[in-house]
C-alpha positions as CSV (number, residue, x, y, z in Angstrom):
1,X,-0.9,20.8,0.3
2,X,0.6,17.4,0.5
3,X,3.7,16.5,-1.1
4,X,3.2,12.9,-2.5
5,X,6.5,11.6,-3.6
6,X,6.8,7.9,-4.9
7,X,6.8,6.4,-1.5
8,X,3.5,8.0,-0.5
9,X,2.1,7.3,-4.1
10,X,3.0,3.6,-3.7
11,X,1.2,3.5,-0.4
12,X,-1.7,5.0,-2.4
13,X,-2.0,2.5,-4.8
14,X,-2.2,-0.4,-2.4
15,X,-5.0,1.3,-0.8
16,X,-6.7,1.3,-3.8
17,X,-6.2,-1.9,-4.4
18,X,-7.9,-3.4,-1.7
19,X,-10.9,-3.2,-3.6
20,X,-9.8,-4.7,-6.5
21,X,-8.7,-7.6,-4.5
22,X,-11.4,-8.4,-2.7
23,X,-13.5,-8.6,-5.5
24,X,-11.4,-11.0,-7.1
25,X,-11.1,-13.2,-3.9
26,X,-14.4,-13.2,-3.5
27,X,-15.1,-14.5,-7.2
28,X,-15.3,-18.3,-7.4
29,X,-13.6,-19.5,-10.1
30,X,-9.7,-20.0,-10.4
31,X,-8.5,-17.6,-12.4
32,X,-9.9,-15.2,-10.1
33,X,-7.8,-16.3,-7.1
34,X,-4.8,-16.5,-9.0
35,X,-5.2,-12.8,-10.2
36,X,-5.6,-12.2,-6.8
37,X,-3.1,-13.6,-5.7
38,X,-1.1,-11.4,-8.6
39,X,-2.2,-8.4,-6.8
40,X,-1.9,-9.5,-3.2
41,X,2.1,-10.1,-4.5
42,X,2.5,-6.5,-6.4
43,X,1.0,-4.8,-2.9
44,X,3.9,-6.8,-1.2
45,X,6.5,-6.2,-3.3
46,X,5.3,-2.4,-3.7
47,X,5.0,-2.2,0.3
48,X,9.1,-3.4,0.3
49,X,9.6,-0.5,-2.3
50,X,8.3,1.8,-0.7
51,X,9.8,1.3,2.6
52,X,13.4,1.1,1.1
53,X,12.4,4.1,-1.0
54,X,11.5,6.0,2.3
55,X,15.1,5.0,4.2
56,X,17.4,5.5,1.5
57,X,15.4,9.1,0.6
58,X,14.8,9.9,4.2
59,X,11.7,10.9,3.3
60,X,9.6,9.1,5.9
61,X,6.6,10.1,6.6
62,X,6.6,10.9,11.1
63,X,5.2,14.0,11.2
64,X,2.1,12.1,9.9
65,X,2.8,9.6,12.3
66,X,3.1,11.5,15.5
67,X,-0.4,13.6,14.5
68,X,-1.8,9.9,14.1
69,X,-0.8,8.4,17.7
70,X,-3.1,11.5,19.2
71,X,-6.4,9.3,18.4
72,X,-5.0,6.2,20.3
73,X,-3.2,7.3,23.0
């Protein structure tokens, strides 16, 4: 089974919120972009997070990574 730990649950929550945002970036009216633009700057902040969260844990994820470079290489 997986082990998600914060890092990896971070990374899953961006994912799911590309959805989210493109629905509101595709909405015309203002307040739509600006929520947008509220989640576009919670998926940056929560990408930083994650990536310190990863170093200072050393809980990276490159076994994931190696198995991942097989499909383009």
């Amino acid at each position: 089974m997986l082990e998600l730990n914060l890092p990896n649950k971070l990374t899953l929550l961006r994912i799911f919120l590309v959805p989210l945002l493109l629905v509101f970036l595709i909405s015309p009216s203002l307040l739509s972009c600006f929520i947008a633009a509220l989640i576009f700057g919670a998926a940056a902040a929560t990408d930083w997070l994650d990536g310190h969260l990863a170093r200072v844990t050393n809980r990276g994820s490159t076994r994931w990574l190696r198995r991942s470079w097989r499909f383009f290489f």
